[in-house]
C-alpha positions in Angstrom: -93.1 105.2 139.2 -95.7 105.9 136.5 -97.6 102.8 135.5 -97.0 101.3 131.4 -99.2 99.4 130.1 -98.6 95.8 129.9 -100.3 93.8 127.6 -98.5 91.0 125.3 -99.7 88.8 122.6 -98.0 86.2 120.6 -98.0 86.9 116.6 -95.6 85.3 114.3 -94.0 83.3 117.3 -92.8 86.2 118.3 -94.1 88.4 121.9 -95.5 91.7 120.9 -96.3 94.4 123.1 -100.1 95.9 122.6 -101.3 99.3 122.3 -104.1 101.8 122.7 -106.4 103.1 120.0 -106.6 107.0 119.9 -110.0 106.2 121.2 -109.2 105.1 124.1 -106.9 108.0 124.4 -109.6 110.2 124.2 -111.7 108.8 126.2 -108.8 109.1 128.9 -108.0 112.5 128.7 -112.1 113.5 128.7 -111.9 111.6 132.2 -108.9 113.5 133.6 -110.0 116.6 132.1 -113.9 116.1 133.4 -112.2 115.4 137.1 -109.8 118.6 136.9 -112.5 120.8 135.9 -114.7 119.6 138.7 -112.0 119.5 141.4 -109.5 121.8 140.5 -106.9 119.3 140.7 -105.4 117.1 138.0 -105.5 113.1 139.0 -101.4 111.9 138.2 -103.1 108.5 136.2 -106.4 107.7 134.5 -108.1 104.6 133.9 -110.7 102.4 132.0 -111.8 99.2 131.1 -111.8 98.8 127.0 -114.4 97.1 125.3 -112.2 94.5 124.8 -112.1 93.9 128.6 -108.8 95.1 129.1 -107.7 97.9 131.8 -105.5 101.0 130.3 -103.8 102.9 133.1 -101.7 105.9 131.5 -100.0 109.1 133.3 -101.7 112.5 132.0 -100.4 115.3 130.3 -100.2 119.1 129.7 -102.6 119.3 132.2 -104.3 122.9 131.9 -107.4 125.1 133.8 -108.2 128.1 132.8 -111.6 130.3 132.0 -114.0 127.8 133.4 -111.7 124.9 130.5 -109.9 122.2 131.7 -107.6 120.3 129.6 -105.7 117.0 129.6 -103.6 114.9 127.1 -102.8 111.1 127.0 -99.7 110.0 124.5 -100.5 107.9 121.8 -99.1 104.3 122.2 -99.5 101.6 120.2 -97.0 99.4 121.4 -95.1 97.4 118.7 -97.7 98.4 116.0 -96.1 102.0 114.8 -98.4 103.8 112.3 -98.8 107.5 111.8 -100.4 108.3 114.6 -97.7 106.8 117.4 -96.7 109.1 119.9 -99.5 111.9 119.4 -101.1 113.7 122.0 -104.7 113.3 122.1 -106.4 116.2 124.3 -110.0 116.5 125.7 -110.9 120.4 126.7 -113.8 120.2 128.9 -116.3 122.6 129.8 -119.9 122.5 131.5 -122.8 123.6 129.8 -126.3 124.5 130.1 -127.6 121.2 127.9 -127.7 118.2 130.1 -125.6 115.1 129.2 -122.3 114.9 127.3 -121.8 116.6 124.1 -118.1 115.5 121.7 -117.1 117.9 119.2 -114.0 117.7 117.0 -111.4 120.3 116.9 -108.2 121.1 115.3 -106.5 117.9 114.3 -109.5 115.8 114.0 -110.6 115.3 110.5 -113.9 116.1 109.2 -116.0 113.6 107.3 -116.8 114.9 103.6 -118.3 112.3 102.3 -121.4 109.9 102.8 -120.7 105.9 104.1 -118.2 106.5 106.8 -119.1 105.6 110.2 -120.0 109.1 111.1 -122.5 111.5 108.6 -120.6 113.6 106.7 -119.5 117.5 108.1 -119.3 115.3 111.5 -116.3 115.1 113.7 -114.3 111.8 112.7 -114.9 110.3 116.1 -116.0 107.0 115.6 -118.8 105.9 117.2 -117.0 103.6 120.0 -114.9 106.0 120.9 -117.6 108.4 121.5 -119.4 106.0 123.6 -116.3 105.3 125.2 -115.4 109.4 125.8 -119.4 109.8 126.6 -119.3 106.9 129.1 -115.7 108.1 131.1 -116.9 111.8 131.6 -120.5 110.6 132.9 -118.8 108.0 135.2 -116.8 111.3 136.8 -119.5 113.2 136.8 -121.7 110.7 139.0 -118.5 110.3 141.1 -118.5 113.4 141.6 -122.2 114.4 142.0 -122.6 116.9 139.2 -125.4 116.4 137.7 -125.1 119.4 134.9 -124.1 119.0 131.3 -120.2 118.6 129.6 -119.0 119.5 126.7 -115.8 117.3 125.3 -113.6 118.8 122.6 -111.1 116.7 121.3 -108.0 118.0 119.5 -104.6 116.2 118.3 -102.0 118.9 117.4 -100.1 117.3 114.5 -103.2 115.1 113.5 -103.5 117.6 110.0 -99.8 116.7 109.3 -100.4 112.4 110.2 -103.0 112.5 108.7 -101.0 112.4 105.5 -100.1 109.1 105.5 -103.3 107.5 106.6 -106.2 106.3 104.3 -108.3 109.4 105.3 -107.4 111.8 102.4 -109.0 108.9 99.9 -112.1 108.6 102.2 -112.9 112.0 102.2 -111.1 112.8 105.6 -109.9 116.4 105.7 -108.4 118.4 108.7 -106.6 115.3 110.7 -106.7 112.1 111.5 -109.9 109.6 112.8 -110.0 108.8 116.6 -111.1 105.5 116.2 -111.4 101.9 117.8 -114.0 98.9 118.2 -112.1 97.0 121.4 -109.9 99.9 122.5 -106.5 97.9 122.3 -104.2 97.9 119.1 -102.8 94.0 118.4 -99.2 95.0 117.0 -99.3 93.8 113.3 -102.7 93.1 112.8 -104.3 93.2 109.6 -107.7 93.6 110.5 -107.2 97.4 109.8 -106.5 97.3 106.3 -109.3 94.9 106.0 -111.9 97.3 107.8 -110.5 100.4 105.5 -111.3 97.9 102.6 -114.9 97.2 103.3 -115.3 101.7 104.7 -114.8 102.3 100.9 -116.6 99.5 99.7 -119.8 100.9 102.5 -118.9 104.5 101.5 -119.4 103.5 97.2 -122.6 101.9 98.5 -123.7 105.1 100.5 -123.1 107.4 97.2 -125.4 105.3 94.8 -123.4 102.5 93.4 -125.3 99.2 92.8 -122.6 97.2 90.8 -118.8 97.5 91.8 -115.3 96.1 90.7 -113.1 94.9 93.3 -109.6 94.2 92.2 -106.7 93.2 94.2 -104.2 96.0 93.4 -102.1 97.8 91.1 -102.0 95.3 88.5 -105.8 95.0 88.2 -106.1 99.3 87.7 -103.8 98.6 84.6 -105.8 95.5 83.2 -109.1 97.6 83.4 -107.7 100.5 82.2 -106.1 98.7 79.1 -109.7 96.7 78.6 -111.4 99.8 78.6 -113.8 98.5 81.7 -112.9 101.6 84.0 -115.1 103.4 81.6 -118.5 102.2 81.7 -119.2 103.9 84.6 -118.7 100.9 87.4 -117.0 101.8 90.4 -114.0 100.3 91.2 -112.2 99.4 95.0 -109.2 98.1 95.4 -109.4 95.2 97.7 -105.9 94.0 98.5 -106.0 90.6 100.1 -109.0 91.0 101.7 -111.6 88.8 99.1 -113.6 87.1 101.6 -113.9 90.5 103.5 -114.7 92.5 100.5 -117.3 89.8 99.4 -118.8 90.4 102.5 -119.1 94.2 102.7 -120.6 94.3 99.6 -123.5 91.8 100.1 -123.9 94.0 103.4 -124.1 97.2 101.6 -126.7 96.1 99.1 -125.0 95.7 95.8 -126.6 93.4 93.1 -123.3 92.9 91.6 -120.2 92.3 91.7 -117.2 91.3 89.3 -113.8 90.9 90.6 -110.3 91.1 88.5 -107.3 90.2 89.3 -103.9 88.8 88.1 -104.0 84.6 87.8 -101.4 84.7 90.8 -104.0 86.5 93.2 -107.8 84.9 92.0 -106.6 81.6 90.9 -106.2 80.8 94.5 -109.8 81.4 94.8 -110.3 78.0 92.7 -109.1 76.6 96.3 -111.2 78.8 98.1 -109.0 80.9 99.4 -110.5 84.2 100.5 -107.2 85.7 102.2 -104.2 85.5 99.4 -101.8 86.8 100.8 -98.5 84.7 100.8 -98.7 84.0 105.0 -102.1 82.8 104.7 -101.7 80.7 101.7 -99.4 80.0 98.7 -100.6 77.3 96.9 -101.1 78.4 93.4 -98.4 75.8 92.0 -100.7 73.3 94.1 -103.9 74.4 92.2 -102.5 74.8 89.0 -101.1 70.8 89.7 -104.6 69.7 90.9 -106.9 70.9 88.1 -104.2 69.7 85.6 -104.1 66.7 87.1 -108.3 66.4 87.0 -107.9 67.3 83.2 -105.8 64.2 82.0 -102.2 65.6 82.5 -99.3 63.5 83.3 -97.5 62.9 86.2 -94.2 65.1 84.5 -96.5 67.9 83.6 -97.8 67.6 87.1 -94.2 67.3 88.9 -93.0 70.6 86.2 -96.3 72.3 87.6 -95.5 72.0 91.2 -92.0 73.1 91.0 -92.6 76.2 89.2 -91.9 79.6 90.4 -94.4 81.7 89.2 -97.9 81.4 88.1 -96.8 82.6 84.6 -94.1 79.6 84.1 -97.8 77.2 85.1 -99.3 78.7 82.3 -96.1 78.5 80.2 -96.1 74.7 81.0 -99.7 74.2 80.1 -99.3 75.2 77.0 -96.5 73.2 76.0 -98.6 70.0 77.5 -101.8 71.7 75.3 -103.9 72.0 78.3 -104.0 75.5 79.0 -107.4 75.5 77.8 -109.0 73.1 79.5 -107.1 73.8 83.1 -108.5 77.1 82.9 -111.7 76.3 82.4 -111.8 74.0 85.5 -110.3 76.4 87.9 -112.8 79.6 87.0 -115.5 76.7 87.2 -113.8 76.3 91.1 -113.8 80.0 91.8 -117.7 80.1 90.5 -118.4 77.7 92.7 -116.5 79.5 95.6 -118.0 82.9 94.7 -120.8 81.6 94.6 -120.8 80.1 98.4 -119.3 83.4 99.6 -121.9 85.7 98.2 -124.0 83.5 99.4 -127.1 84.3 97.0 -126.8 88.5 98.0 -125.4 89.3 95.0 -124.2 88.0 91.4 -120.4 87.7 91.5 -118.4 86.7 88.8 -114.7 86.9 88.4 -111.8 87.5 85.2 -108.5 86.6 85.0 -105.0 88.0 83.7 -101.8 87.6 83.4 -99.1 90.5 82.6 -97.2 88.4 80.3 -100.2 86.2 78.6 -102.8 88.6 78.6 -106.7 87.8 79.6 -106.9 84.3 80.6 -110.5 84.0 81.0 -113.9 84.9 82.8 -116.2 82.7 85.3 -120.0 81.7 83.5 -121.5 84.7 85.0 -119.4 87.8 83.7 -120.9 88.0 80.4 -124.2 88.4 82.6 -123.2 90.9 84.9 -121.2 93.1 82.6 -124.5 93.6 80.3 -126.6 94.9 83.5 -124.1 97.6 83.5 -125.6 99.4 80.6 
């Protein structure tokens, strides 16, 4: 009976089965293909530890030798975290060569980096550079097993990869060709966010990497329109959408050298940032009534205002009930104050940060002590 990988974690109260990155995948198939080419003889499983510490055991397949080539394929699993690249087959060709040492090459179904700041140069293979020390590291430890001490060369290919790579993030990162083989601990954590947030800081490493030294981050879609209607998407600042991910995109950019940074977003998204809030999405924290409630509370309101505050639905109907009470104003001015001061702490003296705030149905709402500053280093 063919061995499944087992491994269970708990997210959301609910048990989730875990996965395998596609590097790990590759790094599989290099060591069943490395064997077969050495021994004539296909092994029925493969095996290795993960960075992560965890052991992956999978069956092989399309198992091939031919013309001095030998060829292996592990599925694509990543157990209850289904993206675009479930059920592929990642395949290692290898081949010995007169170099010594292990040699990875890309081919068909492995995109090709185009542009600078990803984690491989650009017109490399988009093998990450785990996985390659994880497919380097599986085909040496045959190799020594075996006793050949010559050189290998890897090829990895993904039939399909050019058509999944569609809906990935690699067409927007300059990916062309297929997908990434990627991975930092080897094993995919069903619904894990920690993806999205890495894609976020790439871009925001990659704008770095092509010259930029000031940058707007913005939430979403909302945040495009506001800056296109305030004509700032034309003074020649780049622009990354950072989805939830504040803290993480905070951090990226004091990592990647920027001097500054201004972020704008929809009162619903940054106003949690007066609470310091640095993941706002709605699992993590919902509190905006709550913050709306607290500064109104700091800036004289009463306790009906207060008790109208907390049960409203929408961030709008907060501002709705502010004005009514005549303290739009001066709530406003304490939470950006908050959100400074947070910024501020995150950025941690790396970069000036400032932030500005909308609404869809109110308009612009404001801007933190520092915008005025950073805007005018733009010109």
């Amino acid at each position: 009976m063919s061995p499944g990988f087992e491994h269970y974690i708990l997210s959301g109260g609910k048990r989730l089965r875990c996965g395998y990155t596609t590097g790990t995948c590759a790094a599989l198939a290099a060591a069943g293909a490395v064997r077969l080419l050495l021994t004539g003889t296909p092994p029925p499983f493969v095996s290795l530890e993960t960075p992560k510490g965890i052991t992956v055991e999978v069956p092989l397949e399309s198992c091939a030798l031919a013309d001095g080539r030998a060829s292996c394929a592990v599925r694509k699993d990543g157990g209850d975290d289904v993206d675009a690249t479930a059920g592929l087959l990642i395949f290692a060709r290898a081949e010995r060569q007169d170099l010594p040492g292990v040699a990875i090459k890309g081919g068909r179904g492995v995109g090709r980096v185009t542009k600078p700041g990803l984690d491989q140069p650009a017109g490399a293979a988009a093998i990450n550079r785990v996985p390659r020390q994880m497919i380097r590291e599986a085909a040496a430890a045959v190799c020594r097993e075996l006793g050949y001490g010559g050189g290998i060369r890897i090829t990895i290919s993904v039939p399909g990869g050019e058509e999944a790579a569609k809906k990935t993030f690699n067409p927007a990162l300059g990916i062309q060709g297929g997908i990434s083989i990627l991975g930092t601990s080897g094993i995919v954590e069903p619904m894990s966010l920690r993806a999205l947030a890495d894609t976020v800081s790439l871009e925001i490493r990659q704008t770095a990497a092509l010259g930029g030294r000031h940058i707007i981050l913005t939430p979403g879609n909302f945040g495009l329109d506001f800056l296109r209607a305030q004509g700032l998407d034309r003074r020649g600042v780049p622009v990354v959408k950072c989805s939830n991910f504040l803290g993480d995109a905070l951090d990226a950019c004091g990592a990647s050298g920027f001097e500054s940074v201004l972020m704008v977003g929809h009162i619903g998204k940054l106003g949690k940032l007066s609470g310091g809030i640095m993941n706002t999405h709605s699992r993590c924290a919902d509190c905006r009534t709550e913050l709306f409630c607290a500064h109104a509370a700091v800036c004289g309101a009463s306790p009906e205002v207060c008790r109208a505050l907390m049960e409203a639905v929408s961030s709008d109907a907060c501002i709705a009930i502010l004005d009514a009470a005549g303290l739009r104003k001066d709530v406003l001015e304490s939470m950006l104050s908050a959100v400074q001061r947070h910024l501020n702490r995150r950025a941690a003296g790396a970069f000036r940060v400032g932030a500005m705030l909308f609404s869809n149905e109110y308009g612009p709402l404001g801007q933190t002590e520092t915008v005025k500053e950073i805007m005018e280093a733009w010109k």
